[in-house]
N, C-alpha and C positions, 0 to 999 in steps of 0.2 A: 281460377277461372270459374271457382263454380257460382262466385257471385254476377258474375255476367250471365250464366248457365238459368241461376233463381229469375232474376229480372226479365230474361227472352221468355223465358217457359211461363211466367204471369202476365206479361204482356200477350204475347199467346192467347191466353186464357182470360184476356180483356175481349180482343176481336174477337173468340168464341162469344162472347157474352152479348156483343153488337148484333151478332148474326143469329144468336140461337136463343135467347131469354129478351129481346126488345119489345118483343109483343104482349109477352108476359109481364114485363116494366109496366108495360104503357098500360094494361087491363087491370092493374092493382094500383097504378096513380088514380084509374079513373075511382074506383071502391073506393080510395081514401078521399078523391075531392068531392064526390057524391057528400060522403058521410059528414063533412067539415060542411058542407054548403047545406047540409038539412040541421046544424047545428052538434052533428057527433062529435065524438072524441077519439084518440088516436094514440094507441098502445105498441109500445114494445119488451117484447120480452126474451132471455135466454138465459142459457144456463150457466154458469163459469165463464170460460173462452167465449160461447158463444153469444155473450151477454155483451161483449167488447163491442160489435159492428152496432148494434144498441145504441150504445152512450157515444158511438163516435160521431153520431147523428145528432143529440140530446147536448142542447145548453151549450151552445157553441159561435163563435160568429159564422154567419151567412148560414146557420141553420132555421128549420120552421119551428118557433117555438112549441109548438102543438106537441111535440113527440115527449110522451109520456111511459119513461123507463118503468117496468117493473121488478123491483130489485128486492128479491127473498132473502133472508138469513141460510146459511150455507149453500148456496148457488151463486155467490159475487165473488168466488177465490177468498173470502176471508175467512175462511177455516183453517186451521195447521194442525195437524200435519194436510197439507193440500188434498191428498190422498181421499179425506173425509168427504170434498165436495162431490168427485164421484159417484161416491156412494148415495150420497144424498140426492142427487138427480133419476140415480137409480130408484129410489124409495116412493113404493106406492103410495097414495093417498095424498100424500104433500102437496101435490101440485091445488088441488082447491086452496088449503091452507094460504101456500104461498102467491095466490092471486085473489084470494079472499079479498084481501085491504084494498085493492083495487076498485075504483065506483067504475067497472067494466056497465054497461047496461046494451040494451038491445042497441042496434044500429048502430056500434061504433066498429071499430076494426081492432083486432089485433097483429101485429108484425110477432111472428113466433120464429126463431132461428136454431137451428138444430142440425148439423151437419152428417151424423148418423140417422135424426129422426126416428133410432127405434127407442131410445131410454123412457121412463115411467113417466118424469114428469114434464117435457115438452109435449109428450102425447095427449097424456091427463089434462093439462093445461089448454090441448086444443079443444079436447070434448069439453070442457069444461067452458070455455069461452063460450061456445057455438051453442052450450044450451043455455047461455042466459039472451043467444039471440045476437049477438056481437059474430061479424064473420072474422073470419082468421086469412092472415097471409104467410105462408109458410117457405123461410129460406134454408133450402136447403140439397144434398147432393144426391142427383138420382141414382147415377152409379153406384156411390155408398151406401145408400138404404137399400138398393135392390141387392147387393151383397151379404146382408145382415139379416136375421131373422129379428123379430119383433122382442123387446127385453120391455114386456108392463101387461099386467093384467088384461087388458082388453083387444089385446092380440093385434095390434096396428101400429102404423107408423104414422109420421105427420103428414105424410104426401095422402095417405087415407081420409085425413079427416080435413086438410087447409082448403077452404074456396078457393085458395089461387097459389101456386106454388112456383116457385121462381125458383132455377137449378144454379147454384152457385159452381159447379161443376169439378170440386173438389175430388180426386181418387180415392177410390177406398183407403181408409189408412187416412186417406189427409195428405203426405208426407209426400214429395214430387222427385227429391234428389238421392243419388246413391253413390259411392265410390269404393273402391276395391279395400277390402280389408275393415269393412263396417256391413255386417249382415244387414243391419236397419236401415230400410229409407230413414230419409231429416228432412227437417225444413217446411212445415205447413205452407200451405196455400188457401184453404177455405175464410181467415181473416180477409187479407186482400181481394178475393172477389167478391165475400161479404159486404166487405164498406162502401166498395164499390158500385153494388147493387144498389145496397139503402139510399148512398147519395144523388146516383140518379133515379130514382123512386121519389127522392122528394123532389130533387126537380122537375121532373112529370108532372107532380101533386099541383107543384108551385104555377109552372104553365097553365094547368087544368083550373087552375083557382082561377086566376085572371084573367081568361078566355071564359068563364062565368062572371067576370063583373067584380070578382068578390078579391081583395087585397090581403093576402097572406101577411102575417106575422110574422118578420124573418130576424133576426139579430145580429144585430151591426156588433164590432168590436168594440169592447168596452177599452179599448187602444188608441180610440180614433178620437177625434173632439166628436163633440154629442151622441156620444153611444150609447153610454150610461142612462142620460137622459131620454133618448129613444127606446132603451130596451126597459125602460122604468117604466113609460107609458102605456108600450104597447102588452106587457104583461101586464098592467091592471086593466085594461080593455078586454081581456083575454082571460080572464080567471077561472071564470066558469069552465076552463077547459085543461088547465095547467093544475095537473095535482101537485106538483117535485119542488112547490116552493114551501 
């Protein structure tokens, strides 16, 4: 029963998200269709796990081609022992490093996800955006961070430094389920109302574009007849904006 248990308790935790973060949706489509309709560009970023609601946004059909992942070396689960990426989020100074490659510039946005919010370089990663003049959008759990004390040099969290911070509403811990004879909650829940968020974040965007005149770049399945075709055009219309090719 306890998969009927996971499924009520994030459904749950959807209608929370209708009634308690829609404003906050709709106030962070608007920074992203401002920035896309003066010409910006549009970032996102996490660490590991939280790197996943990311790309589930990123190069997909019925996505906005615009969303531009940024993906560090030991921050994408591709380190073994796993243990290592940890660490590495933990590690001060990286975060410039690892968003350096990025042509981040004034006026665009970055999408930064971080479910604790207190590690080195989601933090780092926000000052570091904000002072080259790029505002930040930060998903993340308030419960969780206000739980946690700050783990990075500059003594703050992401909810400190994001212009616009959206609560994915995760528990501390993350973990939602328990049962007798297992000391440990299981079972996250901050991916599902992650994805959740971003997807409608872009469709807010997507509304917002078109309610300005201006026809979003979205990607048809390369499944379908003329997909191919249409996602071939409208990324070459689009380049200037599309680092990931």
């Amino acid at each position: 029963m306890l998969a009927r248990t996971y499924l009520t308790h994030t459904q749950e935790l959807i209608g929370r998200l209708i009634e308690q973060q829609a404003s906050a949706i709709e106030q962070a489509a608007e920074m992203i269709a401002q920035a896309i309709a003066a010409g910006h560009s549009l970032f996102g970023f996490g660490c590991n796990h939280s790197l996943l609601p990311v790309l589930d946004i990123y190069y997909r059909a019925g996505g906005l081609m615009l969303v531009n992942p940024i993906m560090a070396p030991g921050l994408t689960l591709d380190l073994h022992p796993p243990t290592l990426t940890s660490r590495m989020e933990q590690l001060d100074g990286y975060a410039q490093i690892a968003l350096g490659g990025a042509p981040i510039r004034a006026g665009d946005v970055v999408i930064i996800v971080s479910v604790s919010g207190r590690n080195a370089v989601p933090v780092e990663a926000a000052a570091y955006v904000k002072s080259l003049g790029a505002s930040v959008i930060g998903i993340t759990s308030r419960t969780f961070t206000e739980s946690v004390t700050p783990r990075n040099k500059l003594g703050k969290k992401l909810i400190d430094l994001a212009d616009m911070v959206i609560d994915n509403l995760a528990p501390p811990g993350d973990a939602i389920l328990s049962i007798e004879g297992l000391p440990e909650k299981f079972t996250p829940v901050s991916g599902v109302t992650s994805v959740a968020i971003l997807h409608a974040l872009m469709a807010e965007t997507i509304e917002r574009l078109i309610a300005r005149g201006i026809t979003p770049p979205v990607y048809w399945s390369g499944n379908v007849d003329g997909g191919a075709a249409h996602n071939e055009r409208l990324l070459a219309e689009n380049a200037g904006r599309i680092f990931y090719l």
